[in-house]
C-alpha positions as CSV (number, residue, x, y, z in Angstrom):
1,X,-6.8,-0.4,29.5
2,X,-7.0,-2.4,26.4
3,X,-6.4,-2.5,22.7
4,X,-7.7,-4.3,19.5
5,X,-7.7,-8.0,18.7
6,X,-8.2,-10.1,16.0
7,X,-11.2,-12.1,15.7
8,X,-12.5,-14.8,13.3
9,X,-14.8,-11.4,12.4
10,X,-12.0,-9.1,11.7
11,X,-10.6,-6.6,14.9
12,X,-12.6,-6.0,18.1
13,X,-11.4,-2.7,20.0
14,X,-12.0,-1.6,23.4
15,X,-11.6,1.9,24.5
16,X,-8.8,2.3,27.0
17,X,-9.3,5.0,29.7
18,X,-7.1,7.8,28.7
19,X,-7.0,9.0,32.2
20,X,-5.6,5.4,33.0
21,X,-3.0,5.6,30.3
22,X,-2.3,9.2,30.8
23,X,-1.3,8.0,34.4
24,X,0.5,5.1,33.8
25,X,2.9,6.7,31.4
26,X,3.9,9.9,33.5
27,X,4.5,8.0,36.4
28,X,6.9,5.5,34.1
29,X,8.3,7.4,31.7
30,X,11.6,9.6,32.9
31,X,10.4,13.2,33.1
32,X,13.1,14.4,30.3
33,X,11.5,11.9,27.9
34,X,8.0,13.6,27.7
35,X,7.0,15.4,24.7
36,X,7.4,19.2,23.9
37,X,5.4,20.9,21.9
38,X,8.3,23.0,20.2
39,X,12.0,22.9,19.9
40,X,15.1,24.5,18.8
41,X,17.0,22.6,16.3
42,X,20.1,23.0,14.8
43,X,22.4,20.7,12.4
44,X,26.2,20.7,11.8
45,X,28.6,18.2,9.8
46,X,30.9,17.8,12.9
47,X,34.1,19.3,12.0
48,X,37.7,17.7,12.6
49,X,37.5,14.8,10.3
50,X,35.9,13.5,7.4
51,X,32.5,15.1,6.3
52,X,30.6,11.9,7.5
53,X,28.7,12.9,10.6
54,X,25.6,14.7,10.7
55,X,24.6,16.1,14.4
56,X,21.0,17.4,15.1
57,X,20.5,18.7,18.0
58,X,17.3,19.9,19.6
59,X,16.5,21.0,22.3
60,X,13.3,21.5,24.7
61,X,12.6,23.3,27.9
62,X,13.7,20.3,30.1
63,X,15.4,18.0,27.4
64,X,18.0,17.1,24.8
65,X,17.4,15.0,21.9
66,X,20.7,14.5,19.9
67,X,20.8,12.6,16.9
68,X,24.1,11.4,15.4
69,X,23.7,9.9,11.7
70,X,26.7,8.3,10.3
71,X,28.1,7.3,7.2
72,X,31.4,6.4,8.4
73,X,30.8,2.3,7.6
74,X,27.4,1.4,6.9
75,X,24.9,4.2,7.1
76,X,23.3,4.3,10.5
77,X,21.7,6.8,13.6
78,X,22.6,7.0,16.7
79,X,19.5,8.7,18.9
80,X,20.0,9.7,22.6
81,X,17.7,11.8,25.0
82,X,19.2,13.4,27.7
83,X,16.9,15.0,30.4
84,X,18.5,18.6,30.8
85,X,18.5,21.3,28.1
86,X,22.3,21.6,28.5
87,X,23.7,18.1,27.0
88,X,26.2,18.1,24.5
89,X,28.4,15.9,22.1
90,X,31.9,15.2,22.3
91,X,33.7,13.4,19.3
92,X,37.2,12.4,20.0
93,X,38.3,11.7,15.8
94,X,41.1,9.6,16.7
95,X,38.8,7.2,19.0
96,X,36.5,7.2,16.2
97,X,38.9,6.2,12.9
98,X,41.1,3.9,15.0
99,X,39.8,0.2,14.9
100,X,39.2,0.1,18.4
101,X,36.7,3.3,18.4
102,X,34.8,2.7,21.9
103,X,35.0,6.3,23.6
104,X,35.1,7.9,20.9
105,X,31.5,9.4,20.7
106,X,29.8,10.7,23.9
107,X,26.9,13.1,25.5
108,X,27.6,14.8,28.5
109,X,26.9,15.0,30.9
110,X,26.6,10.9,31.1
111,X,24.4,10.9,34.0
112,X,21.7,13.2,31.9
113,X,21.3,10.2,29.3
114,X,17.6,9.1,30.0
115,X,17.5,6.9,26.6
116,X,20.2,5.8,24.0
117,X,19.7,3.6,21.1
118,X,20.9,3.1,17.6
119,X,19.8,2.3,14.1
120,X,22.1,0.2,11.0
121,X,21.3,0.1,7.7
122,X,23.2,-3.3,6.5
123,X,22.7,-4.0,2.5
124,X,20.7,-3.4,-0.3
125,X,18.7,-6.4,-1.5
126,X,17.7,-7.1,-5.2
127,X,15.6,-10.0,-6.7
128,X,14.4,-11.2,-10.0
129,X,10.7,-11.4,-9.6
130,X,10.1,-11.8,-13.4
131,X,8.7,-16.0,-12.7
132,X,7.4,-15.2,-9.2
133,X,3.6,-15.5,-9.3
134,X,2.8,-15.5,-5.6
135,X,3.5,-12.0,-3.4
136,X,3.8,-14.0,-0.1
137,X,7.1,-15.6,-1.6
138,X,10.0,-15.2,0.9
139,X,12.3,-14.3,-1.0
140,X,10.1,-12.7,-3.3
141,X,12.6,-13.9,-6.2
142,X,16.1,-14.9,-7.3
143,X,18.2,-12.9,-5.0
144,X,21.2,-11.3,-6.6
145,X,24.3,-10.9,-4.7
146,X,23.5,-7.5,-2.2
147,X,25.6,-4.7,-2.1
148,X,26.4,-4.3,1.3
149,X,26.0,-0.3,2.1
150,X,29.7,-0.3,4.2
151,X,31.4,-0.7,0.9
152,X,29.8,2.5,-0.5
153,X,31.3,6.4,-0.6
154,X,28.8,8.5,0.8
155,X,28.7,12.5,0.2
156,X,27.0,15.0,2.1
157,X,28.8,18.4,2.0
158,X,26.6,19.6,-0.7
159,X,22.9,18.8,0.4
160,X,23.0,20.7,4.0
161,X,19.5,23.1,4.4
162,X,19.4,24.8,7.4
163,X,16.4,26.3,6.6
164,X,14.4,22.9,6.4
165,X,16.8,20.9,8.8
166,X,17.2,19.0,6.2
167,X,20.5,17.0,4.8
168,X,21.1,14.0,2.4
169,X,24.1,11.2,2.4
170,X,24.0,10.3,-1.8
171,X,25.7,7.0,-1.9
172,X,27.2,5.2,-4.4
173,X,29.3,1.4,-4.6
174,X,33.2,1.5,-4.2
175,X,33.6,-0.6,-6.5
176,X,30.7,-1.2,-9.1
177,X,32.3,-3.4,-11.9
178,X,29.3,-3.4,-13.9
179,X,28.2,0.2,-13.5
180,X,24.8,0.0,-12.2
181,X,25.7,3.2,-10.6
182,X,27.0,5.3,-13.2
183,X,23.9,7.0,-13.6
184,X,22.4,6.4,-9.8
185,X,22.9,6.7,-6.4
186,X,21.4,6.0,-3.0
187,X,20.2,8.6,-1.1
188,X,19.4,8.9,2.8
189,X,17.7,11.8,3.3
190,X,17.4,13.2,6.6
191,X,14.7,16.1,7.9
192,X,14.5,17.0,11.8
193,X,11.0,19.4,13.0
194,X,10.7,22.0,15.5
195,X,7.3,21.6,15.8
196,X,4.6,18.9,14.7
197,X,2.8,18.8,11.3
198,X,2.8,16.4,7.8
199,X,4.9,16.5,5.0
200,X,3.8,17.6,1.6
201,X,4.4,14.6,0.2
202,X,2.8,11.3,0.4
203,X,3.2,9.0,2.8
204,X,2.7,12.5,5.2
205,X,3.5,10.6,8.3
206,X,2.6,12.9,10.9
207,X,5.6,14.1,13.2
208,X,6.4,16.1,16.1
209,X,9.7,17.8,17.7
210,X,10.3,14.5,19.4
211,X,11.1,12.9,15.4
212,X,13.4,12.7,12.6
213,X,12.8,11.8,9.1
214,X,14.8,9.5,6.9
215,X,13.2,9.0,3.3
216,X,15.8,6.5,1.4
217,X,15.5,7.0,-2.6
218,X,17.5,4.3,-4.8
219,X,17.6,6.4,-8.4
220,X,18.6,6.0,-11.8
221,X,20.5,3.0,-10.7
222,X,20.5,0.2,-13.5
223,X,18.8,-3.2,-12.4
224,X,19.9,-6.6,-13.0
225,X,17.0,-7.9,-14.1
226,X,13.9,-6.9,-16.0
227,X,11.8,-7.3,-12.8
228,X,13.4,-6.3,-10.1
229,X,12.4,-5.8,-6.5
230,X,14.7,-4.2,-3.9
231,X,14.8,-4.5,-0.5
232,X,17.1,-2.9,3.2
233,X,17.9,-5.0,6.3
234,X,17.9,-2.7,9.2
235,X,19.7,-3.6,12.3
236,X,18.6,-2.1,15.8
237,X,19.9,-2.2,19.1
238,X,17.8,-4.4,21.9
239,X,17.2,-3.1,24.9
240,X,18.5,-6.1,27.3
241,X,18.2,-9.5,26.0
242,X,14.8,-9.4,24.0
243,X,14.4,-7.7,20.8
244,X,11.9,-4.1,20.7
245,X,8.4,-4.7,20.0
246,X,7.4,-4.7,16.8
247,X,3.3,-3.7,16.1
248,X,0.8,-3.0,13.4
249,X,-1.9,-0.1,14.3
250,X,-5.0,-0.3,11.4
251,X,-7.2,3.0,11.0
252,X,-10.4,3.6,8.9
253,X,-8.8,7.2,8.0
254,X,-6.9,7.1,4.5
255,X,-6.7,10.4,3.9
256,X,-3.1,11.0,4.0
257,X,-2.1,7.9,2.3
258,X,-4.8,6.7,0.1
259,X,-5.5,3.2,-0.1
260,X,-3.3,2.7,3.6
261,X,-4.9,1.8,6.8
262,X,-2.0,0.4,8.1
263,X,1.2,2.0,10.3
264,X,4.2,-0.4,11.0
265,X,6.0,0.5,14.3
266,X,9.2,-0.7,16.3
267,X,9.2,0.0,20.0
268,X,12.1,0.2,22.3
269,X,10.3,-0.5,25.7
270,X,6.7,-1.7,26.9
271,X,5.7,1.8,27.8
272,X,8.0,2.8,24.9
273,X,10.9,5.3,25.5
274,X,11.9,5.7,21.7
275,X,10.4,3.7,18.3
276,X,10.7,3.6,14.6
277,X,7.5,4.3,12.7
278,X,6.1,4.0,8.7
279,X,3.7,3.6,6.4
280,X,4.0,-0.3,4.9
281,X,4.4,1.5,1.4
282,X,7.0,3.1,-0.8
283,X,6.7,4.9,-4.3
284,X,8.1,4.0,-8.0
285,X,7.4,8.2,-9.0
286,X,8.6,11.3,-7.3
287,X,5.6,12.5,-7.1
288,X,4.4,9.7,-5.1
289,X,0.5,9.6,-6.0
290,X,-1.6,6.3,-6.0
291,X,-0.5,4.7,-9.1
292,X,3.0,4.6,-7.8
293,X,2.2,3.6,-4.7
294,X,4.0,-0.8,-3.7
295,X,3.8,-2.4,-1.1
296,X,6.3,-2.6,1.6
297,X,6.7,-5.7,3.4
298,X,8.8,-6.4,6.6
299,X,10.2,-9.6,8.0
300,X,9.9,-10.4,12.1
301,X,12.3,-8.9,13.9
302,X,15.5,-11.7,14.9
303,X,18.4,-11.7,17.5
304,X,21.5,-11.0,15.2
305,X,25.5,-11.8,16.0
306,X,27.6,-9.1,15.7
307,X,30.5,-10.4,14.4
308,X,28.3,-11.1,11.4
309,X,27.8,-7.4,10.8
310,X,29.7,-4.6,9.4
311,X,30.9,-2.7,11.8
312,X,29.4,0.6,12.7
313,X,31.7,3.1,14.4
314,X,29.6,5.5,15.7
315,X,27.9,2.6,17.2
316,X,30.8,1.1,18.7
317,X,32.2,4.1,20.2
318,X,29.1,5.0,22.1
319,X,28.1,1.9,23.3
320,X,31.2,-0.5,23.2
321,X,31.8,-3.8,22.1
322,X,29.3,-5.5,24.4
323,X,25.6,-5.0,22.8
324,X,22.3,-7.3,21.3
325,X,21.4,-6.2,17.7
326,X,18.5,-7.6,16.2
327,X,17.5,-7.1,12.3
328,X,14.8,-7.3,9.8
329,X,13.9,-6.7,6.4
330,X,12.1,-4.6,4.0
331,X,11.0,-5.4,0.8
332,X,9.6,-2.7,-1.3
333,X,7.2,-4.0,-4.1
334,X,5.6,-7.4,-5.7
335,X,5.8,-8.7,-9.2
336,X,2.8,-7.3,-10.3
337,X,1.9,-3.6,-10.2
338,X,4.0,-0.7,-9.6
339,X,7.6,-0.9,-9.6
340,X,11.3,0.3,-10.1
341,X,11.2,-0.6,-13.4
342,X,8.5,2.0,-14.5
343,X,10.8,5.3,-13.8
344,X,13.8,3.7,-12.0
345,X,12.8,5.3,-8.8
346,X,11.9,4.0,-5.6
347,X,11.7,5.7,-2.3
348,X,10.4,5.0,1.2
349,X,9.6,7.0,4.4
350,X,10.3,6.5,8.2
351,X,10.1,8.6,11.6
352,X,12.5,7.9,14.3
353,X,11.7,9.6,17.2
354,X,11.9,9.4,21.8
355,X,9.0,8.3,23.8
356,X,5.3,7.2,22.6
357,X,5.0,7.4,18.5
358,X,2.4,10.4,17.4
359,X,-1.1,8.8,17.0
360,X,-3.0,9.5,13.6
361,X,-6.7,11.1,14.7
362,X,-9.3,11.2,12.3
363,X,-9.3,13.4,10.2
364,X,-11.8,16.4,9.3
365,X,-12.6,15.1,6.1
366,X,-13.2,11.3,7.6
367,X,-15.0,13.5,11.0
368,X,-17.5,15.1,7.9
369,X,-18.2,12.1,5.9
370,X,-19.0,10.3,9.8
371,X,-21.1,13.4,11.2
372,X,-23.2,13.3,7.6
373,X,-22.9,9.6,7.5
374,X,-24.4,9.3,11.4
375,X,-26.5,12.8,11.4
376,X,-28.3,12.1,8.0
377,X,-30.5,9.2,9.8
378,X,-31.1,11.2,13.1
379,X,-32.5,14.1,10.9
380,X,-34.6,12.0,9.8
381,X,-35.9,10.3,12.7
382,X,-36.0,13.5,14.1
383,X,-38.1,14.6,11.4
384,X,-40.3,11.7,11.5
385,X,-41.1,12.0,15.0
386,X,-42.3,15.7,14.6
387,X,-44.6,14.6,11.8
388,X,-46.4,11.9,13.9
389,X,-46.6,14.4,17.2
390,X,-47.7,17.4,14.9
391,X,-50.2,15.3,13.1
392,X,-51.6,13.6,16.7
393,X,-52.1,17.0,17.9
394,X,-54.5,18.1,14.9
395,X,-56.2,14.8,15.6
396,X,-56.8,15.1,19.1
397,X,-59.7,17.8,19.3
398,X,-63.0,17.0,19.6
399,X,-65.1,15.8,16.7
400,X,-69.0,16.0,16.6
401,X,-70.3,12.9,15.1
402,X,-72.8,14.5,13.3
């Protein structure tokens, strides 16, 4: 089994034996992590405390796949996939608010738990880009002072749609002293599927029961600067003492985001039990077509203390004080081109999901373009060669001389 690599020539692929592959991951992955085609999802605010935790569960034949997001603290998920159809969430409120909250979120029954992991989203970046010329700059700018996303209200009771599993935390600073947020918030807006299929709108990464979407959209919030790019560091669990995997696939199929041939993707595991996926792009319109479309660039994943992050309770109280986190960071945009300043919209897609990530396949209209593409010059051939046989036959009789 083998993949692509790069070459002075640009990428060489093998084909890996499916059969191989097929093999490798049943016998490795734990049977209540293998996908199902269908689910039955459902989504509360947990009652008992404040409205600040979102619970979506669904459920398969065999499995559970819960997923807890948070804004208690800095917005974050918490996914764990249990291996019975019968798992459920406990939330003891006094564990959680207390500054010692380890205990205070758990699945039962613990022994069910097949995979656990968790996702933090830290602070909001801004930079001046207005004298940056070159888009490989790290920072890409002046950085302004972040707002770090603990020391923002969040609101949710307003945005629940049960009939598109979908919810949205709208964010905005505790204290904003020069009211960039007056006018705009934050938003983290979260989707869960029953079944698999594409979003209407762009970047349309393809998802299947075993997912959950977050688009974040910073709106009508007033920049600092005339040029500004914004960017999120992300925080992630590691699984042991090495940070997840992180891995570029390329395609030839742009279809469903034109002008991308690229998907970004985090793995938690070799044969991976749960990964974060997107699209390296993010949008400056709503409507998120072409001309909109920037860049979205991401750092290499680094070991991260915790003491040096803001806490995350939900985090804490599932998986105690001892853990690895690791971070890295997104930066939507480049100096030139599209960018927040043309509407004062950005927004930005992601998948989170358990076991392997879904697999873009060509698609029918890149399958037409290849069958005309390939066929047109077999026709012809084809064509060719029946000329030449006809016209030997009509030549091969006999011919008097005289």
């Amino acid at each position: 089994m083998c993949g692509c690599v790069e070459h002075r020539w640009g990428w060489r692929c093998c084909a890996p034996n499916p059969m191989l592959f097929l093999g490798l991951f049943l016998s490795a992955a734990p049977s209540g992590l293998l996908g199902e085609d269908t689910r039955q999802v459902s989504l509360e605010v947990i009652p008992g405390g404040p409205q600040n935790l979102l619970h979506i569960r669904a459920v398969g034949a065999n499995s559970t796949l819960h997923y807890v997001w948070s804004s208690l603290g800095p917005p974050a998920a918490l996914l764990v996939a249990t291996n019975t159809p019968h798992s459920v969430l406990r939330v003891n409120w006094s564990h959680l608010l207390s500054p010692e909250p380890d205990g205070g979120l758990v699945v039962l029954p613990k022994d069910s738990v097949q995979f656990s992991s968790a996702l933090v989203f830290t602070r909001l970046f801004e930079f001046d880009s207005t004298n940056t010329s070159d888009a490989a700059a790290k920072p890409p700018g002046k950085p302004y002072p972040p707002y770090s996303l603990a020391e923002f209200s969040w609101n949710i009771t307003n945005s629940m749609d049960p009939a598109t599993l979908s919810a949205t935390f709208q964010g905005h600073p505790v204290h904003d002293p020069n009211r960039a947020f007056a006018n705009g918030s934050l938003d983290f807006k979260v989707q869960a599927f029953s079944k698999s299929g594409r979003p209407a709108q762009p970047p349309r990464l393809l998802h299947t029961a075993d997912t959950c979407q977050l688009e974040v959209v910073l709106v009508g919030a007033s920049p600092r600067g005339n040029h500004s790019l914004f960017g999120l560091e992300v925080v992630t669990m590691a699984q042991g003492p090495d940070c997840p995997t992180m891995q570029e696939q390329h395609s030839i199929d742009d279809e469903y985001s034109p002008a991308v041939f690229q998907l970004d993707q985090l793995l938690w595991g070799s044969l991976p039990l749960g990964f974060v996926q997107w699209r390296p792009v993010a949008f400056s319109q709503k409507q998120g077509v072409r001309e909109s479309a920037m860049s979205c660039q991401a750092s290499l994943l680094h070991p991260i203390l915790a003491y040096s992050l803001p806490q995350s309770p939900i985090v804490r109280a599932f998986f105690g004080p001892q853990g690895n986190f690791c971070a890295f960071n997104l930066t939507f945009g480049a100096s030139a081109g599209p960018g927040y300043w043309d509407q004062h919209y950005l927004s930005w897609s992601m998948l989170l999901g358990v076991g392997p990530p879904p697999v873009d396949s060509l698609s029918p209209l890149v399958l037409g373009i290849m069958a005309v593409a390939l066929g047109a010059p077999g026709l012809l051939l084809l064509g060719g060669g029946l000329v030449l046989l006809l016209h030997h036959k009509w030549n091969s009789g006999y011919h008097s001389l005289n």
